[in-house]
C-alpha positions in Angstrom: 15.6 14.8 23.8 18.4 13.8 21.5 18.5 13.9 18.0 18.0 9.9 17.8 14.9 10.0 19.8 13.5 13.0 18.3 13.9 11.3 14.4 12.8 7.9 16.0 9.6 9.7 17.6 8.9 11.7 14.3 8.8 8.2 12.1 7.0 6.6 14.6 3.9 9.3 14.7 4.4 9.0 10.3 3.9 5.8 10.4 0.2 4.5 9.7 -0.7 0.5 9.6 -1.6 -0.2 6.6 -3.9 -2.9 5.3 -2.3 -4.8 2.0 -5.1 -5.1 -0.9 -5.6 -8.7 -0.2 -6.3 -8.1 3.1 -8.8 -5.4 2.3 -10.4 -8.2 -0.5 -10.6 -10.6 2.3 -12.7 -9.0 5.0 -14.6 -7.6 1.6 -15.3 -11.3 1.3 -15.8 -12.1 5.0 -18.7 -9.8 5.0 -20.6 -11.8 2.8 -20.2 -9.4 0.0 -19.7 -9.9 -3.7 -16.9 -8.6 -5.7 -15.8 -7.7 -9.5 -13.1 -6.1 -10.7 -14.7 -2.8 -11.1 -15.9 -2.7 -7.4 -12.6 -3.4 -6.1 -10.9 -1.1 -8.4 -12.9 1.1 -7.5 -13.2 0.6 -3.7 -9.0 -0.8 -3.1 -7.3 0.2 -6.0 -7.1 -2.9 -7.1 -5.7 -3.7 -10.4 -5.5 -7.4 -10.7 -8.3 -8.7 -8.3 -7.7 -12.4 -9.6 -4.0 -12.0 -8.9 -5.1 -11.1 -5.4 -8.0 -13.7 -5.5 -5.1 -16.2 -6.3 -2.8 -15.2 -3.5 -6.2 -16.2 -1.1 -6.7 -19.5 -2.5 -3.0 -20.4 -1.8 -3.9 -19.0 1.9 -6.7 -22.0 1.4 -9.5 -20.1 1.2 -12.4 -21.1 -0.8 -13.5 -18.7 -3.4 -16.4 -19.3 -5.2 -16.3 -17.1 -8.9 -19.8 -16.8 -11.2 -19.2 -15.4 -14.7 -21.8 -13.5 -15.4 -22.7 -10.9 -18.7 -22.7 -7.2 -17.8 -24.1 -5.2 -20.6 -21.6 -7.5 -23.4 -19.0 -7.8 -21.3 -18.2 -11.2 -19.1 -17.6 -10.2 -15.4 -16.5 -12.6 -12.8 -18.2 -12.3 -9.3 -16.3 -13.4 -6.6 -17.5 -14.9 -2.7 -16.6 -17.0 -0.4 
């Protein structure tokens, strides 16, 4: 084995598919599970969920989003 295949070999056992945050929202979603920003936070690392809930609807999804009050504070629930 040359040096080409060996470097070639070595990036190709490094690399891992990885699943963007709005694809993890999504099938989230799909599973007929509610989200907030705290859960997805929490569960994706997700920072700005309704940047990422934007980026579906321009995929044409339907996302359906109830304000509700959490303890004084207005979270946004999120399904499809």
């Amino acid at each position: 084995m040359n040096i080409i295949e060996y470097v070639k070999s070595f990036f190709a056992k490094k690399k891992k598919i990885r699943k963007t945050q709005t694809e993890l929202i999504l099938e989230h979603l799909q599973m007929d599970r509610p989200l907030n920003s705290m859960i997805a936070k929490e569960l994706y690392n997700c920072k700005h969920l309704r940047s990422r809930i934007y980026d579906l609807k321009k995929k044409g999804y339907k996302i359906h989003d109830e304000k509700v009050n959490l303890n004084g504070r207005s979270i946004t629930h999120y399904s499809l």
